[in-house]
C-alpha distance (Angstrom), angle and dihedral (degrees) to the residues before:
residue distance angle dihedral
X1 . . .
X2 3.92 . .
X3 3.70 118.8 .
X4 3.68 122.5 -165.9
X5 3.97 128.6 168.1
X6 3.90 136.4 -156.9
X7 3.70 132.4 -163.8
X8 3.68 132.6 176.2
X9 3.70 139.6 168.0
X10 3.61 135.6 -166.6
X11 3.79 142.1 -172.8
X12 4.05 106.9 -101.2
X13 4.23 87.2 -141.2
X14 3.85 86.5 64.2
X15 3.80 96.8 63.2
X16 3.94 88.6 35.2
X17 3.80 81.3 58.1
X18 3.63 100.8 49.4
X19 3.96 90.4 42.0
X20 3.47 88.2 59.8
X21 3.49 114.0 40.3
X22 4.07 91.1 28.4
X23 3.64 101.8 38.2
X24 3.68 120.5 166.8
X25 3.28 98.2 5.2
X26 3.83 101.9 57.7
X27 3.93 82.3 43.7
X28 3.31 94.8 60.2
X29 3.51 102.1 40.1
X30 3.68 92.1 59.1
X31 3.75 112.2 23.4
X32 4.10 131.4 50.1
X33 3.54 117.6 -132.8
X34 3.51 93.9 -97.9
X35 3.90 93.1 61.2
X36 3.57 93.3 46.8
X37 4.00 94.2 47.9
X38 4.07 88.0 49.8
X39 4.23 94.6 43.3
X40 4.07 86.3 48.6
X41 3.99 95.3 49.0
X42 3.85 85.5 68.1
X43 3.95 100.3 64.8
X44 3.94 94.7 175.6
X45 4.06 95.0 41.3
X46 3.99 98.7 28.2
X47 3.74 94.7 117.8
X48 3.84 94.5 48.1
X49 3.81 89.0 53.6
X50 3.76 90.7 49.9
X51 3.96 89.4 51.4
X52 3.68 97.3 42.4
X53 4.09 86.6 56.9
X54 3.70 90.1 41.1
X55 3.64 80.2 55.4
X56 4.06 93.6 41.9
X57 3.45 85.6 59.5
X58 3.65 108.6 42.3
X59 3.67 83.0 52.2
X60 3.51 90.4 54.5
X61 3.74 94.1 61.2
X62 3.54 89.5 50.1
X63 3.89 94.9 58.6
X64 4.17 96.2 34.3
X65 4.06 92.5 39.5
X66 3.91 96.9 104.7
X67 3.38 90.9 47.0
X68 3.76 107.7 49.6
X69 3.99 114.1 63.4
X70 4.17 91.3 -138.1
X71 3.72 141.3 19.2
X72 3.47 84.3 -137.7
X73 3.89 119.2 176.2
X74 3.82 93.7 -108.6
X75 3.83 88.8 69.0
X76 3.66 98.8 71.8
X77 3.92 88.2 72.4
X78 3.92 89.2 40.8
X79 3.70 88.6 64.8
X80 3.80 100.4 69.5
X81 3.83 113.0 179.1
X82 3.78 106.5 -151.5
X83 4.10 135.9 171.0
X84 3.62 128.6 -125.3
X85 3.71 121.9 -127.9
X86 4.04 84.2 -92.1
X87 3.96 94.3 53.1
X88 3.91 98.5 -104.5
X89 3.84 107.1 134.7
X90 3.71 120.5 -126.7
X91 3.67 137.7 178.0
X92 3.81 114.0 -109.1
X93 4.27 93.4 -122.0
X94 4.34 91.1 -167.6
X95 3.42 82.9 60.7
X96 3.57 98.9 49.1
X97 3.52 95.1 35.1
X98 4.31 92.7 63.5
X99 3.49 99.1 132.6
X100 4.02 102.7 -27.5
X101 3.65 128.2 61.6
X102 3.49 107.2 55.8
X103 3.66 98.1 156.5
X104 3.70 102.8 45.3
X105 3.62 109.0 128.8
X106 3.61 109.2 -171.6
X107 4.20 129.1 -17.4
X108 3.45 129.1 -162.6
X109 3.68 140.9 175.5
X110 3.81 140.6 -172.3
X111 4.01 116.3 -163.1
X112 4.01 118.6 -168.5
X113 4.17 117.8 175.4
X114 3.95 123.4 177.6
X115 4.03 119.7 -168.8
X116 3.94 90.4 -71.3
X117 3.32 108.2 27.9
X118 4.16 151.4 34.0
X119 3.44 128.1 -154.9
X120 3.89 136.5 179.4
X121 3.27 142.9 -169.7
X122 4.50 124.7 -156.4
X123 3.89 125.0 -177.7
X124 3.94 110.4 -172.4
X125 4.39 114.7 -166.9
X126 3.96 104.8 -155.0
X127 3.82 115.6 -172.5
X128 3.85 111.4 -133.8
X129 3.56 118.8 -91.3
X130 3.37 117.2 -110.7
X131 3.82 110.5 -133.8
């Protein structure tokens, strides 16, 4: 078993930034419609939602990077940050999994954001290849 992590944090102004002046298009380009209908519900937190899943996701390059051949623009929407029925965010793994992946075991994630900031945390579990 391979285990590889990924952590990233980011300044909660910086998304508010690119929300605004971007819009739609740096929405789209980096969430799915199901992050952007979750960040929005929370009207008073929205923009620390959308930087703890920029976060998520950055993250999640971090821990999947020596196992993908690109960080190609198509993977920001492959890394889907989704909650549980309890809250706890998750990454959506058949998602991610399209096509690359095969051998990822188990992935998990933990995302924290305060009024400046967003941080989170990803530990991936890759079985050995078998060559």
């Amino acid at each position: 078993m391979q285990v590889t992590t990924g952590v990233d944090i980011i300044e909660v102004e910086r998304i508010k930034d690119a929300v605004n002046k971007i819009g739609d298009n740096f929405l789209n380009k980096i969430y799915t419609e199901q992050e952007i209908e979750y960040c929005n519900k929370s009207k008073k937190m929205k923009y620390q939602h959308f930087a703890g899943r920029f976060a998520a996701k950055e993250a999640t390059f971090k821990a999947i990077s020596t196992h993908i051949d690109c960080k190609e623009d198509a993977l920001w929407k492959e890394i889907e940050i989704i909650n549980d029925k309890e809250g706890k965010p998750a990454i959506n793994v058949a998602k991610l999994k399209k096509g690359r992946l095969e051998n990822l075991k188990n992935i998990d994630i933990s995302i924290s954001h305060i009024k400046d900031y967003a941080i989170a945390s990803v530990v991936a579990m890759f079985e050995e290849d078998k060559k």
